[in-house]
Structures are given as structure tokens and as C-alpha cells.
N, C-alpha and C positions, 0 to 999 in steps of 0.2 A: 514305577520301578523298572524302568528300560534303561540295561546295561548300554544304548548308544547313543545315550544322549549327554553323556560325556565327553568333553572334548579330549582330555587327555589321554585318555584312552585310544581313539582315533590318533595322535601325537606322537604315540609309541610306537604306533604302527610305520610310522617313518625311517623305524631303523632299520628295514628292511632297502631301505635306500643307503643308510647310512655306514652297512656294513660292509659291501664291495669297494666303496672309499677309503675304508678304516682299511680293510687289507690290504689295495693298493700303496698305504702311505706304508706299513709295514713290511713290503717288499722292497720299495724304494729306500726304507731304511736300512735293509739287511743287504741292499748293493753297496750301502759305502765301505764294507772292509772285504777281504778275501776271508775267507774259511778257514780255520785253524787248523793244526795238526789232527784234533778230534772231532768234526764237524758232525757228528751224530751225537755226541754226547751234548755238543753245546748248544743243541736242539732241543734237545730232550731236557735238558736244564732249562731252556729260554720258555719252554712250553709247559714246564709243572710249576715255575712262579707263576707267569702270566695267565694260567689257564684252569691248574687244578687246582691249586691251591684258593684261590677266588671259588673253583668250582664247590668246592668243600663247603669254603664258607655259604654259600651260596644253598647251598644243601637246607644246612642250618638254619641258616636264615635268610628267603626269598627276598630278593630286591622289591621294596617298595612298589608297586604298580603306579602311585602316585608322585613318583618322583622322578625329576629328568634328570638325575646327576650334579648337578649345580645350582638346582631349583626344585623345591618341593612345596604340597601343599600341607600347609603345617596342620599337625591333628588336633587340633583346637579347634580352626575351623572346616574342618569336613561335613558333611552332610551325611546323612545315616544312610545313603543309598552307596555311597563312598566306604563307608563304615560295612555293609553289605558285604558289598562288590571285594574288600579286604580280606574276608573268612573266606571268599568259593576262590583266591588265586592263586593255590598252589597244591593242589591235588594232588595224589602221587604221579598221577602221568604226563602232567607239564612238568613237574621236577622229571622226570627222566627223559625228556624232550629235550629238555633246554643241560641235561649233563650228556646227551648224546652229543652238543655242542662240541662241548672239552675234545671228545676225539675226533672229531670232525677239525677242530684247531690244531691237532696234533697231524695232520697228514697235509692241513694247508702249510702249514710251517716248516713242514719236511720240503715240501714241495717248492716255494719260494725260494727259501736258501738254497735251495738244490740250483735253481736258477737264475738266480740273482744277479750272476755277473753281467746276465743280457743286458740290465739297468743300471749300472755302473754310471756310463758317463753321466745319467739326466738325477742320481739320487743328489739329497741335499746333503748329506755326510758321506759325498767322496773325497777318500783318502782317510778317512778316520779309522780307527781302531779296533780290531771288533769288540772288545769287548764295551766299547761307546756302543755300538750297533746294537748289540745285543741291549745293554742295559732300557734302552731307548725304546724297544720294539715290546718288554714285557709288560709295561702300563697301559700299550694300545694293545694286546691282547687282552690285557683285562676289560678293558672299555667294551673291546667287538664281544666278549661273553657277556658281560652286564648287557646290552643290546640286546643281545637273543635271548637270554632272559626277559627282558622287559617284551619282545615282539610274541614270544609264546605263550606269556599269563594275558597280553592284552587278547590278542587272537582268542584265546579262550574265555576271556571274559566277557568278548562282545558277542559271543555263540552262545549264553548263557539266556533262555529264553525268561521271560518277565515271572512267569509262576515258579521254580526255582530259585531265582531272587528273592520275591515274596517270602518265599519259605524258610530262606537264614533265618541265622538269632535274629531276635529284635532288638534292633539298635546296633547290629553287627559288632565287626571287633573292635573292644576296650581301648581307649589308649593306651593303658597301662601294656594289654597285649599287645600292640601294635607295635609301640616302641622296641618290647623284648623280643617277639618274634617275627618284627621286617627288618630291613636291613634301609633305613630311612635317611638317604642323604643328599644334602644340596639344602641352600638357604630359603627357609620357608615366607615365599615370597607370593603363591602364586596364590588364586582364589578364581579361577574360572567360573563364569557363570553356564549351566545347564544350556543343551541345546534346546529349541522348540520344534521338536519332531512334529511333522504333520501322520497323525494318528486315520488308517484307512477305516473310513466306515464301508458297513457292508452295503453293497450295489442295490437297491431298489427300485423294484419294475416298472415302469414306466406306464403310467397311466392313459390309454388311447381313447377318445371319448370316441361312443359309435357314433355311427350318423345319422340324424333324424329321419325316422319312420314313419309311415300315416299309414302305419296295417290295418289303423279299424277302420279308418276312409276309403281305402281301397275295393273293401265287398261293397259297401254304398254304392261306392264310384261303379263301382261293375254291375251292378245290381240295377243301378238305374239307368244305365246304357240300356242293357241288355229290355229292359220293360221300355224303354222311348224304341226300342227296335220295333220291339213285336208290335207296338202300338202303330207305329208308321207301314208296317209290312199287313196288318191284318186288313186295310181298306183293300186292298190294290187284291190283298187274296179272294175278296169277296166279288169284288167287280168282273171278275176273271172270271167267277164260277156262275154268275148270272149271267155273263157272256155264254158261258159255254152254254147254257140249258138252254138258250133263247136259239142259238143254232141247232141244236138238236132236234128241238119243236117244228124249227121251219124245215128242216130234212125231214121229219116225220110226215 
């Protein structure tokens, strides 16, 4: 039950690449017309289709975690870690994570249009109309919030430690619920196989084998030095001391 041994999960996490692009092309879009007479309003209109309105729905019902927008993996075959991993991804605090998006797109959007003209010459709709620009720029704001949506329930699903898994329903969410409460789309094509994480065992000590001793040979060993000593030392003690008496007698 390890939430990272999913590939698509780790997949999602790409959109974090995928969304400084996605804005990029949305400024380059908003340089092909000038600003109309109300450029604050048709901001603020470009930003509640493309941003809140998605946002709402989005509310109600979280984007698939299993789904890349054009490709999903169909609920028939999921795996019940899948099934899981579907009940823990939409919290109340990832949903207001990923709606703190919405206003964050709402000061990028200001911000681009605000300067747009700098990119003028290189957009691919200069000379167009704005209200081309605009129409064009509301579907890639839905796209860069679907994105952060998907980047903040993966984020959070791959933090999801293994005993909090364990612990969902068994058998995780229903089809039936899944269909009604995600928001499941793109052609169910995909069927990833499970990574093979290498699982840490814990570090065991190292076995040093001592090194051979002869402590009980050792007193022998000293023991019979020590007697072949005295055995060699007691003649030479005694020759000395019949020396000595033998001089003493001829002094006397």
C-alpha cells in the first residue's frame, strides 16, 4: 500500500513544468489584439469562464487523479490501491489549495494583459481581434487550473504515508462513486503497471569475529618458563654459596 509506487501520480507532478508554458502561450495570445475600450472588465470576464467557473465545478467535483485530460485509466480496471488512493484526494485543504489557484489566475491575467503589447510582434494571432484573443486564452486557463488541481491532490497523495492508506475503506471508492463524485475524463486507454520500489531493510550490525586467544596456554606458558628458570638459576646459587664458605674457612 505505498502511495509512490504509482507512476501516474509521479506524471502529474509534471504539471508543475507544464504550467509556466501553458501561461506563456496565454500571453502570447493576449498580445495579438489591443485592449478594448473596457480592458478591466474583459479581464474579469476572460478570468470567471476560464477560471471560476471550472473552479466551481471543480469544487463539486475534483478532477480525477487518474486522469491526464485525454487519457484515463478506466475504473474497471484499477487496482484497489487506486481505488484507495481515490477516497484520501480531496480533503478540504487540497480543495482550498488548488481554489486559492482561481485567484492567483486572476492577478496573472490582469498582469499579462496589462503587458501584452511587449509581445506583439512574436504572438501567433497578431492582428486578430480581441475578442479571438480572448475566446482562445479561456480554454488554456481552464487547462493551467485543471493542472494545479491535478499537481496538488498528487502532491498530496504521494505524502500519504503507507498506515493511512491501509486504513481507507476496503476496496476504496465504488465505481459507481467515482464516476458521480470525480470528474473523469479522457479515453480510457491507459493501464500502467505498479513501480518495484526497493523497500529499506533495517541496517544490521556487523558481525567482527575476535581473534584467537590461547589465555589458558598462556599461564602454562609462563608457568613453565618461570620453573625451567629457577631450575637453571638454583645450581649456579648453590656453587656460589660453597664458594663462599670454603673461603671463609681458609680466612679463619
Amino acid at each position: 500500500m505505498n502511495p509512490r509506487s504509482e507512476p501516474l501520480l509521479w506524471i502529474q507532478l509534471l504539471g508543475l513544468a507544464a504550467l509556466p508554458a501553458e501561461l506563456l502561450l496565454a500571453f502570447l495570445l493576449l498580445a495579438g489584439a489591443d485592449p478594448g475600450p473596457l480592458p478591466g472588465l474583459e479581464r474579469v470576464l476572460c478570468w470567471s469562464l476560464g477560471a471560476l467557473l471550472p473552479a466551481v465545478l471543480f469544487w463539486r467535483q475534483p478532477p480525477d487523479v487518474w486522469s491526464l485530460l485525454v487519457v484515463q485509466i478506466p475504473l474497471q480496471g484499477r487496482r484497489e490501491l487506486q481505488r484507495r488512493l481515490s477516497a484520501l484526494q480531496a480533503p478540504l485543504a487540497v480543495k482550498l489549495v488548488g481554489a486559492a489557484g482561481t485567484a492567483l489566475l486572476l492577478a496573472l491575467v490582469w498582469l499579462m494583459d496589462d503587458r501584452a503589447g511587449l509581445a506583439m510582434a512574436v504572438s501567433p494571432l497578431a492582428g486578430s481581434s480581441r475578442l479571438v484573443t480572448l475566446l482562445l486564452t479561456i480554454p488554456l486557463l481552464a487547462v493551467c487550473l485543471w493542472q494545479w488541481q491535478q499537481l496538488c491532490q498528487s502532491a498530496w497523495l504521494l505524502s500519504r504515508p503507507k498506515a493511512v492508506v491501509a486504513g481507507a475503506a476496503p476496496g476504496g471508492l465504488s465505481l459507481e462513486a467515482t464516476a458521480r463524485e470525480r470528474l473523469c475524463l479522457g479515453l480510457p486507454l491507459l493501464l500502467p503497471e505498479p513501480l518495484l520500489l526497493a523497500e529499506l531493510l533495517p541496517a544490521q550490525p556487523l558481525a567482527i569475529p575476535a581473534p584467537a586467544t590461547s589465555s589458558s596456554s598462556s599461564p602454562t606458558t609462563t608457568s613453565i618458563t618461570a620453573s625451567e628458570v629457577d631450575s637453571a638459576i638454583a645450581p649456579e646459587q648453590n656453587a656460589e654459596e660453597e664458594q663462599g664458605s670454603a673461603l671463609d674457612d681458609q680466612v679463619s
